[in-house]
N, CA and C atoms as a LAMMPS dump frame, in Angstrom:
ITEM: TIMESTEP
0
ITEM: NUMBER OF ATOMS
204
ITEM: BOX BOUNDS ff ff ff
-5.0000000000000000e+02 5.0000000000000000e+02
-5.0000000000000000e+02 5.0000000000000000e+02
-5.0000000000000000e+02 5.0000000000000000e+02
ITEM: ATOMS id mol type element x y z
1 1 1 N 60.894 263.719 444.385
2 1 2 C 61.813 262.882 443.647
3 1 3 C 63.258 263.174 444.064
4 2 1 N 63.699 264.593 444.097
5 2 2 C 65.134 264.674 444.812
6 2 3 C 64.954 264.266 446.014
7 3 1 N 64.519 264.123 446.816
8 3 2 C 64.546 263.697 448.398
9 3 3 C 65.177 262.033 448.233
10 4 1 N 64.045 261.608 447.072
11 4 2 C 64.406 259.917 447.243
12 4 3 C 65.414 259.825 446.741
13 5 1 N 65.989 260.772 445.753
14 5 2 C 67.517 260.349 445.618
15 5 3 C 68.567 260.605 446.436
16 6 1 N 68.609 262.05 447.13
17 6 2 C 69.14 262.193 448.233
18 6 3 C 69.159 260.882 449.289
19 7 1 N 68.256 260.641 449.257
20 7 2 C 68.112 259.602 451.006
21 7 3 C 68.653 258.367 450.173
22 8 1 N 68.882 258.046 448.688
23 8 2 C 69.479 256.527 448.225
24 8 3 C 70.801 257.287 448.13
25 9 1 N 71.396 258.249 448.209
26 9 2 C 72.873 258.532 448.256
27 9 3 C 73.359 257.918 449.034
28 10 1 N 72.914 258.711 450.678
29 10 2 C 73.623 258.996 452.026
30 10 3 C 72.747 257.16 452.601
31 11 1 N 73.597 256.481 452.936
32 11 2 C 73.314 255.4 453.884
33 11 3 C 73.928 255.276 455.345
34 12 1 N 73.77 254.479 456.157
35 12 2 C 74.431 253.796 456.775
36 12 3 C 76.12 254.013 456.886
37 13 1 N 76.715 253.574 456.022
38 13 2 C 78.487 253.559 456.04
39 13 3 C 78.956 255.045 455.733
40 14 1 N 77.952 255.532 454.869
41 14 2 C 78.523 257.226 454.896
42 14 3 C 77.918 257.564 456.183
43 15 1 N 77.084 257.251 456.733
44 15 2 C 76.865 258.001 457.666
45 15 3 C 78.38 258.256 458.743
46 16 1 N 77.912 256.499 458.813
47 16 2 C 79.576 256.206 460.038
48 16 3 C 80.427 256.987 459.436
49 17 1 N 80.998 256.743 458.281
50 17 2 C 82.202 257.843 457.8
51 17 3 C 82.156 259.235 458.314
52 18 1 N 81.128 259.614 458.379
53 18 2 C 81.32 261.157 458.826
54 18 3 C 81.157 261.443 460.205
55 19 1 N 80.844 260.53 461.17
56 19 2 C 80.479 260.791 462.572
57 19 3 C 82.409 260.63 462.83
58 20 1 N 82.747 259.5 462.061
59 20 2 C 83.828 259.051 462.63
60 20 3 C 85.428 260.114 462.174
61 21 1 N 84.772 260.975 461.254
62 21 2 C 85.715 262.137 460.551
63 21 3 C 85.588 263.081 461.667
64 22 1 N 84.186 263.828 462.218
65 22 2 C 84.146 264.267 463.317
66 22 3 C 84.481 264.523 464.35
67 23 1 N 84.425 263.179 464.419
68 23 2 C 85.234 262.801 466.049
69 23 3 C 87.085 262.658 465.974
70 24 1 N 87.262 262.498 465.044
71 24 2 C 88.58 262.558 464.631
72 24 3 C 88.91 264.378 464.96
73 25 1 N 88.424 265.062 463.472
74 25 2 C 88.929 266.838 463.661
75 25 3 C 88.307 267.317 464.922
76 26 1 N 87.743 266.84 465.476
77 26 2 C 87.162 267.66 467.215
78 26 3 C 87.467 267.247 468.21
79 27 1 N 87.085 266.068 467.827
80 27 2 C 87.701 265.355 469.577
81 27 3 C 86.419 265.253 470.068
82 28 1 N 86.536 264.291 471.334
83 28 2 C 85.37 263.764 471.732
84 28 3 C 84.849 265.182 473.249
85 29 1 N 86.073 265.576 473.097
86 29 2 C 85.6 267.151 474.118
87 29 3 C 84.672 267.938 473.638
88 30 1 N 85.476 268.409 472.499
89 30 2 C 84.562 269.363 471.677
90 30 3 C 83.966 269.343 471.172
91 31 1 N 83.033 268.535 470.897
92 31 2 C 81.717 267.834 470.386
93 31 3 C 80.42 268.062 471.429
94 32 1 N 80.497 268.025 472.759
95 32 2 C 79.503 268.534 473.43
96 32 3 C 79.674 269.938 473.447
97 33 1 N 80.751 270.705 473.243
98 33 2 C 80.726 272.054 472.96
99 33 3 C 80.251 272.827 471.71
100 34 1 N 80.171 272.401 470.53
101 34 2 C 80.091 272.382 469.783
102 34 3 C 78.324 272.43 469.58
103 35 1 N 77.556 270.991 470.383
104 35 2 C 76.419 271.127 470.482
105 35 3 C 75.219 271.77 471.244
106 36 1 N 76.162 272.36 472.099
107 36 2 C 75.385 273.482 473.305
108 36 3 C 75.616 274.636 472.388
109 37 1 N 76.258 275.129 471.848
110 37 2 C 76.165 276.001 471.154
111 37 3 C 75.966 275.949 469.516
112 38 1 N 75.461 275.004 469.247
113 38 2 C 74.173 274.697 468.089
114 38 3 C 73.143 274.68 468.689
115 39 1 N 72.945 274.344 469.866
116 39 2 C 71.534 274.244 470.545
117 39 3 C 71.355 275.637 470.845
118 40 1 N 72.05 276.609 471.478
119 40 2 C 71.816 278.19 472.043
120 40 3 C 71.741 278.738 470.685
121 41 1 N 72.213 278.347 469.351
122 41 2 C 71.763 279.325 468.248
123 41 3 C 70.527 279.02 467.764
124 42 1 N 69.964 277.699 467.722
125 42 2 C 68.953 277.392 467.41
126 42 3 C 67.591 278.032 467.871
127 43 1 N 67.857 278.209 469.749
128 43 2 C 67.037 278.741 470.405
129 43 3 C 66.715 280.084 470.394
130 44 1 N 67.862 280.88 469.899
131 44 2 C 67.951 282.153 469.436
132 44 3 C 66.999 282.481 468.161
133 45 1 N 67.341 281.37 467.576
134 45 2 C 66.353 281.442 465.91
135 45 3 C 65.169 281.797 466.153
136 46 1 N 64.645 280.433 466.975
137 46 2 C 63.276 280.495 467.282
138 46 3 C 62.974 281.454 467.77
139 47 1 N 63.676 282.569 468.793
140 47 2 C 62.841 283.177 469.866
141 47 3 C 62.742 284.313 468.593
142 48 1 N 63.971 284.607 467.749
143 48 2 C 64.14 285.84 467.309
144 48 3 C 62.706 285.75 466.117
145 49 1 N 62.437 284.238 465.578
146 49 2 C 61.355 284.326 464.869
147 49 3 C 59.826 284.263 464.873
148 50 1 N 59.778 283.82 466.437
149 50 2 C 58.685 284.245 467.323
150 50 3 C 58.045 285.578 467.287
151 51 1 N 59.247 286.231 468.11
152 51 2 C 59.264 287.565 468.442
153 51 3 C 58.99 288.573 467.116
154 52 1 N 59.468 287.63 465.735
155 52 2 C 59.433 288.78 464.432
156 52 3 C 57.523 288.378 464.288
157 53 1 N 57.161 287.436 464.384
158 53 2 C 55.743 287.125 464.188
159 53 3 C 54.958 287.979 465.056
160 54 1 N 55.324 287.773 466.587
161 54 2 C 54.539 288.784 467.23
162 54 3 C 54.275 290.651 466.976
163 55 1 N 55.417 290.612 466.409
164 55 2 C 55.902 292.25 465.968
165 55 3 C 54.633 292.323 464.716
166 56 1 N 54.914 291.575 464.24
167 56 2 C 53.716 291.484 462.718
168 56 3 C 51.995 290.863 463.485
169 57 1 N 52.177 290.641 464.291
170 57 2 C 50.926 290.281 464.501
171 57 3 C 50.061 291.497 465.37
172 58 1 N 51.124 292.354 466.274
173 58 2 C 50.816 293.917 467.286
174 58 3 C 50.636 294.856 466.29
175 59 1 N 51.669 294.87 465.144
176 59 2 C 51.202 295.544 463.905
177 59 3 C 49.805 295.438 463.45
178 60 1 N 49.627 294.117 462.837
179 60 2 C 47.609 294.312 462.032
180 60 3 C 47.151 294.756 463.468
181 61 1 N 47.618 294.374 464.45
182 61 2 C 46.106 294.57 464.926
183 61 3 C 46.123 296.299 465.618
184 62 1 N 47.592 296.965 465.718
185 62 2 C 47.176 298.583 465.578
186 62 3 C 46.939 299.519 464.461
187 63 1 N 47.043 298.54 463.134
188 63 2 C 46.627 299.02 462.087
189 63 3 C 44.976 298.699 461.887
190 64 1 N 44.437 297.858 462.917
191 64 2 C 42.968 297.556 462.242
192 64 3 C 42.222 298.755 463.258
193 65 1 N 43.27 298.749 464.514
194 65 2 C 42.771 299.725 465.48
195 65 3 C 42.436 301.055 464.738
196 66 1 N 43.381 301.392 463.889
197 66 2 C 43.419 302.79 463.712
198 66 3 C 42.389 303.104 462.299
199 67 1 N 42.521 302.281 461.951
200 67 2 C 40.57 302.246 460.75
201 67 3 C 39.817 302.116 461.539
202 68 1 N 39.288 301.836 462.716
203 68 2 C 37.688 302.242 462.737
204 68 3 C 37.983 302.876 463.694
């Protein structure tokens, strides 16, 4: 139920409003800068939350090692 109200807030013209506020405080330079490095943190996320899964996953399985 909040989602559908959320998504009947934000339309169309707010959208434009804010791409176009954007591009205003950044500039049309710093906007691909801006997104290479949303993209390199993103990728960081993932690897770092990969890598925390694998850590938990080498764990059970030298903890199942070490019971029998």
């Amino acid at each position: 139920m909040l989602l559908s109200i959320l998504l009947g807030i934000i339309g169309t013209p707010e959208i434009i409003v804010i791409i176009a506020l954007v591009l205003l405080l950044f500039g049309g330079r710093k906007i691909p800068e801006l997104m290479k490095g949303l993209g390199k943190g993103m990728k960081e996320f993932k690897k770092a939350t990969s890598e925390d899964d694998d850590d938990d996953d080498d764990n059970k399985s030298k903890k199942d090692k070490l019971k029998n």
